[in-house]
NUKEVEX-75621 format. One line per 10 residues: number of its first residue (from 1); their letters; for each residue x, y, z of N, C-alpha, C, CB. Coordinates in steps of 0.02 Angstrom, whole numbers, plus 50000, padded with zeros to 5 digits. Glycine has a CB too. Example, Ala and Ser with C-alpha at 12.3 -4.5 7.8 and 13.67 -1.06 7.14 Angstrom:
residues 2
1> as> 50660:49716:50390:50615:49775:50390:50660:49835:50390:50565:49776:50452; 50642:49888:50354:50684:49947:50357:50645:50002:50394:50704:49970:50286
END
This chain:
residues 255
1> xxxxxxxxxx> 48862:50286:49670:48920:50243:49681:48955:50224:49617:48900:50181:49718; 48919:50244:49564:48950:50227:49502:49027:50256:49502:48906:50256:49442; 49020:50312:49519:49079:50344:49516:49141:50308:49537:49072:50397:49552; 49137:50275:49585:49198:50250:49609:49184:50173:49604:49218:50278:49686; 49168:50155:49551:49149:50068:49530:49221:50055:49504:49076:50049:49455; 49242:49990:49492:49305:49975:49477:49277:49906:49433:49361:49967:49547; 49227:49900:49415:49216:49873:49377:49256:49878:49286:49158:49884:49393; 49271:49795:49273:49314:49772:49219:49373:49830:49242:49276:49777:49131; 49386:49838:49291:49465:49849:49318:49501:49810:49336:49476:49882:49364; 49571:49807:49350:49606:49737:49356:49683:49780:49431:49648:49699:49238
11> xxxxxxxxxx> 49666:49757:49492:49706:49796:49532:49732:49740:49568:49672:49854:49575; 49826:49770:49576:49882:49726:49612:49873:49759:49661:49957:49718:49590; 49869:49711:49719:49910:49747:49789:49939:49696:49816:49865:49783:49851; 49987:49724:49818:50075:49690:49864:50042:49681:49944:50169:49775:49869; 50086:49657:49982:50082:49625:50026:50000:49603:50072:50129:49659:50055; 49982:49579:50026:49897:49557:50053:49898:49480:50052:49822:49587:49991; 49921:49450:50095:49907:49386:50116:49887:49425:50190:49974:49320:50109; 49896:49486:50215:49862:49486:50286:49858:49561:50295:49906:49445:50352; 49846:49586:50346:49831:49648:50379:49765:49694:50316:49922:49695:50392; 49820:49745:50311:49787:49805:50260:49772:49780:50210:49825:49864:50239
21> xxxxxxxxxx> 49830:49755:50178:49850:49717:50123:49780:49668:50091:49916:49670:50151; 49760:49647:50137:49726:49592:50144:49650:49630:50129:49742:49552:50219; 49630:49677:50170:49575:49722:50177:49573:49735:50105:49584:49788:50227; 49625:49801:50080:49605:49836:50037:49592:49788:49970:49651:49892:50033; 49618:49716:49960:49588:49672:49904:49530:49682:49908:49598:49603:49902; 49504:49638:49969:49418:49621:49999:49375:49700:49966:49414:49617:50121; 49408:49754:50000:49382:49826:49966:49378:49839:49886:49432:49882:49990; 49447:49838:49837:49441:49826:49791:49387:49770:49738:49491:49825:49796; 49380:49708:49774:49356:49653:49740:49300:49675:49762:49378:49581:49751; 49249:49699:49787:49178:49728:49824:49174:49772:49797:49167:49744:49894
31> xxxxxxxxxx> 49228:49842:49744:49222:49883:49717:49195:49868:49625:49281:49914:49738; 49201:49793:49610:49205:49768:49527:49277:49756:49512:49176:49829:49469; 49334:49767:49552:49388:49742:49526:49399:49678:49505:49426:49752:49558; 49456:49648:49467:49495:49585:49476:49537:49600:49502:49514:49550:49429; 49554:49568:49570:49604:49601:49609:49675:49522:49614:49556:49632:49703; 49740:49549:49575:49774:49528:49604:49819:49522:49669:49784:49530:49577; 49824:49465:49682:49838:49487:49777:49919:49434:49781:49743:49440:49860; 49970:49495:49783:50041:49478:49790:50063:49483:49870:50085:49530:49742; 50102:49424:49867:50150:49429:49939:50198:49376:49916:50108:49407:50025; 50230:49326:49991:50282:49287:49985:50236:49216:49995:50345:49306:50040
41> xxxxxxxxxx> 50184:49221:50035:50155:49163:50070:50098:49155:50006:50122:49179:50161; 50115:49102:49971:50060:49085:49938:50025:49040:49970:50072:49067:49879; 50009:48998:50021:49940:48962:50052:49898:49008:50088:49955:48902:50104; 49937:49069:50115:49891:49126:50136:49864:49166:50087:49922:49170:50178; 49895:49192:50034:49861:49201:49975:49807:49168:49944:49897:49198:49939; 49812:49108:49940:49763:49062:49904:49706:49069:49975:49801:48969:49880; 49707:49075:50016:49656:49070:50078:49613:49134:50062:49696:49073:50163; 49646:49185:50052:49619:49252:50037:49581:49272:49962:49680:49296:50045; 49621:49238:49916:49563:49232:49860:49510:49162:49870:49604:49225:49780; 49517:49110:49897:49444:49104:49906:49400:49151:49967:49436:49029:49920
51> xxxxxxxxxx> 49421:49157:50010:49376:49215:50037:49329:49262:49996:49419:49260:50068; 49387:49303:49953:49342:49333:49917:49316:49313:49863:49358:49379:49906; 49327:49259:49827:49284:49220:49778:49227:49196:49828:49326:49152:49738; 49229:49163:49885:49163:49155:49938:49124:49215:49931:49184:49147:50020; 49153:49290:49908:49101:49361:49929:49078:49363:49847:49152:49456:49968; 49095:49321:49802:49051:49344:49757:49118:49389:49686:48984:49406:49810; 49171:49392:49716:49228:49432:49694:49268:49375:49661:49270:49472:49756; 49319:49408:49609:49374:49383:49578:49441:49406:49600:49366:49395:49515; 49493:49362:49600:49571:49369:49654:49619:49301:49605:49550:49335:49776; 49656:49323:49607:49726:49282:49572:49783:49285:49623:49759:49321:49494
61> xxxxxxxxxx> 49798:49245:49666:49854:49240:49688:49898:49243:49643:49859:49194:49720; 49965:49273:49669:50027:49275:49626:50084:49297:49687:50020:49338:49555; 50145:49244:49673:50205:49250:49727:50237:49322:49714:50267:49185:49717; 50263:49347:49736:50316:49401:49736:50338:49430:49804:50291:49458:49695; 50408:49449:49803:50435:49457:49855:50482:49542:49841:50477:49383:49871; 50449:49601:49847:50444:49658:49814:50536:49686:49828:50371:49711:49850; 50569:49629:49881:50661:49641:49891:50680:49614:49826:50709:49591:49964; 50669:49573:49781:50694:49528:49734:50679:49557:49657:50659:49457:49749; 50723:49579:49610:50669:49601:49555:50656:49542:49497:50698:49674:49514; 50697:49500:49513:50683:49451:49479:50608:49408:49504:50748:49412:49481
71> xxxxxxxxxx> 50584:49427:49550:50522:49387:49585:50460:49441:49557:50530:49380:49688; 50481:49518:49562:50449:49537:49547:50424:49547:49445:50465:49576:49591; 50475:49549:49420:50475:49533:49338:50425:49439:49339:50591:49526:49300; 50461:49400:49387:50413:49344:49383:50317:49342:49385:50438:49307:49442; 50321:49397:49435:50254:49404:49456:50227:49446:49386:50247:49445:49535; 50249:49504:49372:50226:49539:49308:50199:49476:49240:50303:49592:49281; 50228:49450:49253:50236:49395:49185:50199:49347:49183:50299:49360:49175; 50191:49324:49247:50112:49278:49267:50057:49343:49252:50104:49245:49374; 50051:49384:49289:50005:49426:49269:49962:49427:49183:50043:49485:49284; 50026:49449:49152:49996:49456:49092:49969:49403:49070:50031:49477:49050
81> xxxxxxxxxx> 50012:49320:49086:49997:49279:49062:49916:49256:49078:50046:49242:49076; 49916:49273:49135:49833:49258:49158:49771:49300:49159:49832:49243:49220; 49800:49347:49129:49742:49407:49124:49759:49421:49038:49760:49492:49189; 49796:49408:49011:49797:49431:48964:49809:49514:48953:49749:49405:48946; 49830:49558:48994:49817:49633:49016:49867:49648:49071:49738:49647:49045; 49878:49710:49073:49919:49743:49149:49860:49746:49193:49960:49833:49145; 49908:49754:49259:49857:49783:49316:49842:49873:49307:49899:49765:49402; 49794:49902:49279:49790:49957:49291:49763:50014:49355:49770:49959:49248; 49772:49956:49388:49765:49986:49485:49836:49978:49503:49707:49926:49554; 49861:49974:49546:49917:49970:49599:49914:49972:49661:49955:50008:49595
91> xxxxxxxxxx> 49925:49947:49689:49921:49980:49791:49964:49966:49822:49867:49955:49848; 50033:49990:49815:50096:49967:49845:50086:49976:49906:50155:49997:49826; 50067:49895:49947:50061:49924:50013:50127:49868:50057:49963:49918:50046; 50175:49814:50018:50203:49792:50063:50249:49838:50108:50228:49744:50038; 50235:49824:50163:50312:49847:50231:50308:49818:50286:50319:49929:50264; 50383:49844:50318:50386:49798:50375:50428:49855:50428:50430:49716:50353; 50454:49824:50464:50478:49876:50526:50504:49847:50580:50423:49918:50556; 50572:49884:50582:50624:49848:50635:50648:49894:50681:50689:49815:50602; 50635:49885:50750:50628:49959:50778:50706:49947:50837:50527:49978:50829; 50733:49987:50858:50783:50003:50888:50808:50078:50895:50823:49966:50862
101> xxxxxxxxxx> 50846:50085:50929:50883:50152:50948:50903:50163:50879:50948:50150:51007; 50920:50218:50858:50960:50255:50805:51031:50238:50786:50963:50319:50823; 51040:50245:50857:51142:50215:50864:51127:50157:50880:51209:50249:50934; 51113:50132:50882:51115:50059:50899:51095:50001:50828:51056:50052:50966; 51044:50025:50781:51015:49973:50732:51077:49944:50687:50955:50009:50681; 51063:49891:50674:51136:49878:50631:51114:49896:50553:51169:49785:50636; 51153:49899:50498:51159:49918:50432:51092:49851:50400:51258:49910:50404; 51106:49818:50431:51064:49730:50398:50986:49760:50416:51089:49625:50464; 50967:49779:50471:50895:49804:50479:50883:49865:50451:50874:49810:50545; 50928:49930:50434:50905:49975:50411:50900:49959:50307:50953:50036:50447
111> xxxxxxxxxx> 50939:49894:50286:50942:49900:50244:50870:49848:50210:51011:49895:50236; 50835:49808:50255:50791:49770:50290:50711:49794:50255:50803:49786:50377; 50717:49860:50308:50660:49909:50294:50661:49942:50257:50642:49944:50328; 50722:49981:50218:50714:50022:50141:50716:49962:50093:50784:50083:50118; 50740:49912:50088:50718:49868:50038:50656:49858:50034:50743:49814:50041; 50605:49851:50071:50543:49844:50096:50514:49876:50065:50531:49854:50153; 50502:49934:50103:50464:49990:50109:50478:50041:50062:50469:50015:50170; 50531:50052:50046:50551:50126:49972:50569:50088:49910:50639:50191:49988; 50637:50044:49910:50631:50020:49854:50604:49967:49847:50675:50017:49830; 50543:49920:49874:50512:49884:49844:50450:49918:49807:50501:49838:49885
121> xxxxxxxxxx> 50431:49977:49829:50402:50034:49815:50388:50054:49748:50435:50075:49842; 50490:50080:49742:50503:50100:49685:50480:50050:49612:50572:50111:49694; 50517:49989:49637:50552:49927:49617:50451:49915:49564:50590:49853:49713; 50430:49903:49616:50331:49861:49592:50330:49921:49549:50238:49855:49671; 50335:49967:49581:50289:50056:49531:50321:50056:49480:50297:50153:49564; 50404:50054:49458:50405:50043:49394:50422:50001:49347:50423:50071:49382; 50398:49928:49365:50372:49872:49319:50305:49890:49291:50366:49803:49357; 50275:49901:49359:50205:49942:49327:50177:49957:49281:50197:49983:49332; 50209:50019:49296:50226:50098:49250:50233:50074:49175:50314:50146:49275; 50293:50025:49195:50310:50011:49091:50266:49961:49065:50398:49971:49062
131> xxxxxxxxxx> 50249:49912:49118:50192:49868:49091:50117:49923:49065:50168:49805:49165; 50092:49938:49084:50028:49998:49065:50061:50036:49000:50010:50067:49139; 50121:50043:49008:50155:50112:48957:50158:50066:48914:50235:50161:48972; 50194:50004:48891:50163:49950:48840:50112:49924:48816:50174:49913:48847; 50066:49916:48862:50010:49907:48827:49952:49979:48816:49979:49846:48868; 49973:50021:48816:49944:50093:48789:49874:50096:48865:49901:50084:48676; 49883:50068:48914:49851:50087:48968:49847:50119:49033:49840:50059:48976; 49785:50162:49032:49809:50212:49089:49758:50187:49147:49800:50305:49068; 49810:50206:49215:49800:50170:49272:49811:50229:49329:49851:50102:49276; 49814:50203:49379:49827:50234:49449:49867:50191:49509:49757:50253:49477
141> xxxxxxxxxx> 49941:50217:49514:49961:50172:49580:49942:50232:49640:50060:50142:49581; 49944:50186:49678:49926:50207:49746:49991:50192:49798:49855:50165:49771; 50029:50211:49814:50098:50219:49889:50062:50229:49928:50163:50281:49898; 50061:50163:49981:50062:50159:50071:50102:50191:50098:50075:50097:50106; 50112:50262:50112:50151:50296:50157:50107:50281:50236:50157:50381:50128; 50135:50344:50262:50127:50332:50356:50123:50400:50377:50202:50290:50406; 50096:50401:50434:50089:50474:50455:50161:50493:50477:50032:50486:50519; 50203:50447:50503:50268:50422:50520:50312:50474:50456:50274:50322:50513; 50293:50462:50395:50314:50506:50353:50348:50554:50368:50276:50525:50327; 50280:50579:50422:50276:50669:50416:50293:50708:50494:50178:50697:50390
151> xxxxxxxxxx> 50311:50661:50527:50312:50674:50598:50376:50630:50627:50237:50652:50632; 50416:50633:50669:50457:50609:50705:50422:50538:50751:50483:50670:50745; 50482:50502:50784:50456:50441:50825:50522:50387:50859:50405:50393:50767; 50529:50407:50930:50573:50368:50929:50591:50276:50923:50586:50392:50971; 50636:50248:50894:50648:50192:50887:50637:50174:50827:50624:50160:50925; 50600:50227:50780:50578:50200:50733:50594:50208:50684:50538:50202:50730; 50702:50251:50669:50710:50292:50626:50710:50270:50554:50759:50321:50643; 50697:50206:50549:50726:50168:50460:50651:50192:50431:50747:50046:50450; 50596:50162:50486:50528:50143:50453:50513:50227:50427:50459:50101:50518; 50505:50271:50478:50504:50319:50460:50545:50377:50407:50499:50326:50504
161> xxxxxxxxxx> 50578:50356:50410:50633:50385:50331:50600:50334:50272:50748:50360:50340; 50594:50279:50271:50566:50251:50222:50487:50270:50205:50577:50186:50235; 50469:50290:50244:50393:50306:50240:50396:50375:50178:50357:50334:50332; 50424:50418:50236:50462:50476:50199:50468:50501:50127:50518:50466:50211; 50535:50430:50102:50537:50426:50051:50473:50389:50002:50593:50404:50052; 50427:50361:50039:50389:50342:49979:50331:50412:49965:50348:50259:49996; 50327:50453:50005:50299:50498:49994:50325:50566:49973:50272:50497:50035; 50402:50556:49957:50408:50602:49877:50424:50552:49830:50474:50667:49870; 50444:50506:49835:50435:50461:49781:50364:50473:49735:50437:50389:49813; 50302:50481:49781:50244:50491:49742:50241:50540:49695:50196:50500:49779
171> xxxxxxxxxx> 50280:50593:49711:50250:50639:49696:50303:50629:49631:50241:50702:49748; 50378:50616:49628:50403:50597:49571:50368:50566:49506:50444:50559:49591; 50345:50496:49550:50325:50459:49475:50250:50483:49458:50326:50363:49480; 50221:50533:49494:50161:50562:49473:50181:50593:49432:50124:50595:49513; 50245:50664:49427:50272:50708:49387:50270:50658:49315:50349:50736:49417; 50315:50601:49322:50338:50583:49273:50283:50544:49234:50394:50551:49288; 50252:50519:49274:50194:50467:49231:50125:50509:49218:50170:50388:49284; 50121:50566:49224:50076:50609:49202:50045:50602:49146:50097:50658:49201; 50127:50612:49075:50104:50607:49012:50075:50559:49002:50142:50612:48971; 50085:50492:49022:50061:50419:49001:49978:50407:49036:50125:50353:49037
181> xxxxxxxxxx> 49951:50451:49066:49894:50442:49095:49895:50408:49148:49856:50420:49060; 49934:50405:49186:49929:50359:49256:49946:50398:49304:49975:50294:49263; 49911:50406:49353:49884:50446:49421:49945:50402:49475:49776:50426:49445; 49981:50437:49525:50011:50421:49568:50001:50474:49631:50070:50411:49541; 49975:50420:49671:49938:50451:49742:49970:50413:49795:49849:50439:49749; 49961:50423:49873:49976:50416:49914:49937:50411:49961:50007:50442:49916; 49927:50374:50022:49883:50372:50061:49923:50358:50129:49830:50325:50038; 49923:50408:50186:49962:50406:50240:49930:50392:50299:49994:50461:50246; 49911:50322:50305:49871:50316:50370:49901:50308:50438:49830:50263:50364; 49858:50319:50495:49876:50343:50565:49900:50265:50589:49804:50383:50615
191> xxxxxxxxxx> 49864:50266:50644:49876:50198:50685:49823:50138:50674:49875:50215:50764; 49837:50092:50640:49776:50028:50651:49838:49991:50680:49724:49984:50570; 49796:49948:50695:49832:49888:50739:49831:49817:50648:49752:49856:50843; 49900:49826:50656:49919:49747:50596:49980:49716:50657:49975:49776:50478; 50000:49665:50607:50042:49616:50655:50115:49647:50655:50044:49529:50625; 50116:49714:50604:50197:49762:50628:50171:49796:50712:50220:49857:50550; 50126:49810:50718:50119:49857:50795:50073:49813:50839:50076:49944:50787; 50027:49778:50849:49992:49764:50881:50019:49754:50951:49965:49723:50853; 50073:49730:50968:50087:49721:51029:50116:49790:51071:50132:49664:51027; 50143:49847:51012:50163:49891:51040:50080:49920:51062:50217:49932:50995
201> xxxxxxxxxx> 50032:49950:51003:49994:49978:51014:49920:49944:51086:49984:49990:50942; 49945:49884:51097:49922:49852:51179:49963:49876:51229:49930:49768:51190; 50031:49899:51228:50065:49919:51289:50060:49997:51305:50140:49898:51284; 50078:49990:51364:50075:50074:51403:50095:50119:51347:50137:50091:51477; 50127:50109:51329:50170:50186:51281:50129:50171:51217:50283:50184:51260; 50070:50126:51202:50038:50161:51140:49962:50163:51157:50053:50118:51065; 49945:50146:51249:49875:50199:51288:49897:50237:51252:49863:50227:51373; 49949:50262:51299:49980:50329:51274:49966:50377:51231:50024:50321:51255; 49996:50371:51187:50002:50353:51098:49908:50372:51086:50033:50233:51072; 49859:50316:51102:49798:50335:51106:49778:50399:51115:49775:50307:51145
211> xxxxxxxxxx> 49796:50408:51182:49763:50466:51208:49788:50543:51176:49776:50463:51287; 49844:50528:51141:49863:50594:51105:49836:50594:51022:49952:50602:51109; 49771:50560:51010:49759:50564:50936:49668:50601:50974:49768:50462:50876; 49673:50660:50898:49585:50687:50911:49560:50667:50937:49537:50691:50876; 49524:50590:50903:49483:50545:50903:49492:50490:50964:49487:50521:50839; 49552:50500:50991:49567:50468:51058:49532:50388:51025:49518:50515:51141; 49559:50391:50986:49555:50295:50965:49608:50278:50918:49475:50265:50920; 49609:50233:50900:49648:50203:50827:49602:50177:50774:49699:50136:50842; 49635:50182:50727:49587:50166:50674:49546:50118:50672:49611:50158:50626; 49499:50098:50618:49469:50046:50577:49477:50048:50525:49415:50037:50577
221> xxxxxxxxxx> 49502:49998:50489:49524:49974:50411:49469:49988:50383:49546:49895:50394; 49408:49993:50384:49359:50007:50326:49366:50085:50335:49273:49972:50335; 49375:50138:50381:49412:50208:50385:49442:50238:50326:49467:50205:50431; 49495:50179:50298:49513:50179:50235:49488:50166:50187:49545:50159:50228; 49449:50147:50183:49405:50137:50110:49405:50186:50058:49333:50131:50121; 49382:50217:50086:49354:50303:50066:49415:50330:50011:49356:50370:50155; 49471:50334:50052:49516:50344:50014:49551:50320:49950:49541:50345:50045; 49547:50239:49991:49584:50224:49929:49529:50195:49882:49647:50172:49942; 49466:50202:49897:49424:50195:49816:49447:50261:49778:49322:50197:49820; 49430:50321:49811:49438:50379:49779:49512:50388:49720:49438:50430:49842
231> xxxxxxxxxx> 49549:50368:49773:49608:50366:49736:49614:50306:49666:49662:50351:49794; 49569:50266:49688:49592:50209:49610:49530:50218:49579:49608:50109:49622; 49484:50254:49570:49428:50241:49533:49443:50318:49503:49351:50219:49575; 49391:50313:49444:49373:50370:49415:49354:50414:49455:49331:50363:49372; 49325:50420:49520:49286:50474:49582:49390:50521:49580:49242:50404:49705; 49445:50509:49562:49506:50543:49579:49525:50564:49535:49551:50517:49605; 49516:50550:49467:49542:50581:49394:49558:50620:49389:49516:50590:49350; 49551:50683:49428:49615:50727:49439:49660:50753:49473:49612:50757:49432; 49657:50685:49513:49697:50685:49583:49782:50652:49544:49646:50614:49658; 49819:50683:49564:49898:50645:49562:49956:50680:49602:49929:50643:49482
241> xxxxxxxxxx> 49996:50653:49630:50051:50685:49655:50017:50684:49741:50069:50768:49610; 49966:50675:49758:49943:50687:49827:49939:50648:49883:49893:50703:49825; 49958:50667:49925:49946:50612:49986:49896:50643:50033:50018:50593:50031; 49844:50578:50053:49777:50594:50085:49795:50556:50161:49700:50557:50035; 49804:50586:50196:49803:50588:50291:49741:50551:50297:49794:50679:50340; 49735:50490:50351:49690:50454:50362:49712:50437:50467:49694:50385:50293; 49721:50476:50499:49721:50467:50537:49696:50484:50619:49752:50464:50518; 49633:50506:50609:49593:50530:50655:49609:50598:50693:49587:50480:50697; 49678:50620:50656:49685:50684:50688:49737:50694:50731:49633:50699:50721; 49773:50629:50719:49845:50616:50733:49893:50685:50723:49870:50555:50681
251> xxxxx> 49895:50707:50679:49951:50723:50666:49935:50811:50697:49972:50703:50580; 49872:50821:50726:49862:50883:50721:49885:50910:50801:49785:50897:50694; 49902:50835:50839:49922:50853:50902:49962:50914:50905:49956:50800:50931; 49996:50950:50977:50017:50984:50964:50067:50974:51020:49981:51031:50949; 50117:51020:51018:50185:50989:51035:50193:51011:51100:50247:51010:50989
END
């Protein structure tokens, strides 16, 4: 297990006051990280680093709101101030999702979810990027893409174009951040139930939905583990530019 220890590592992940977000800290901080844990809700934040200070782990709440870049330059700047250091993890996992007909969504929700989801994306990855590239440190971000990415879905056309784009986005700032030593990966998971789907994935059309994945289930968040240690620890060191499918076999349906 050495291999994928994250020990005296120091990893941000965006939107973890709940769902994934929330998980992959708990995962990280159980791996030896110091895990900073960004969102908008700081009393849910602060709830979540004592949790994991309760497991024995270290966590720094810090506000940021990944639409704003002035919130996000804010958050960078506490960072250093309190660590003295960049985050040399990443796990851009905030998003959100506003679902409607195609012709029908207005400009305010599609502009909603790419603020979100691609350029808050962009926006965290390269504060990042230059924070590590200043202090002469090499790291690994990690992009929350979607299987959604890679496959069609009706109602869902913003989330899914944004997904999309964060998964050549990866492969961009992998190209580019190569020289500087920092790994840019991707991780495209299937269906878990967070508070964007849960009520869909309880109704008839996501049984449904069920019954057309391999595994004829939906995920479990520790499912992911696997991955995204691999991806932020030394166990990936020569992993970059890639996105790793986590979805029971979703995508292998057939048409």
């Amino acid at each position: 297990m050495s291999l994928f220890s994250l020990a005296n590592r120091t990893a941000l992940v965006t939107g973890a006051s709940s769902g994934l977000g929330e998980h992959f800290a708990h995962v990280l901080a159980g791996a030896g990280a110091t895990v900073v844990i960004a969102a908008r809700r700081m009393d849910r934040l602060e709830d979540v680093a004592a949790d994991i200070a309760a497991k024995g782990g270290k966590a720094l709440p810090v506000e940021m709101d990944v639409t704003r870049d002035g919130s996000v330059v804010a958050a960078f700047d506490s960072i250093r101030e309190a660590l003295g250091r960049p985050c040399d993890i990443v796990i851009n996992n905030s998003g959100m999702s506003r679902g409607g007909w195609f012709r029908e969504q207005s400009e305010e929700d599609w502009n909603a979810v790419m603020d979100t989801n691609l350029t808050g994306v962009w926006r965290v990855g390269k504060h990042a990027t230059n924070a590590m590239i200043a202090a002469g440190a090499k790291g690994s971000i990690v992009n929350i893409a979607s299987i959604t990415a890679h496959r069609t879905q009706f109602m869902t056309t913003a989330y899914c174009v944004s997904k999309a784009g964060v998964d050549h986005l990866t492969r961009h700032m992998a190209l580019e951040n190569a020289r500087y030593g920092i790994r840019v990966n991707a991780i495209s998971p299937g269906y878990y139930k967070t508070a964007i789907n849960d009520e869909y994935l309880d109704s008839e059309a996501g049984e449904a939905m069920r019954k057309r994945i391999a595994f004829r289930r939906f995920g479990e968040y520790r499912e992911l583990d696997g991955a995204l240690l691999l991806l932020s620890s030394e166990a990936g060191s020569y992993m970059t530019g890639s996105t790793i499918v986590v979805d029971g076999g979703h995508l292998l349906s057939s048409l």
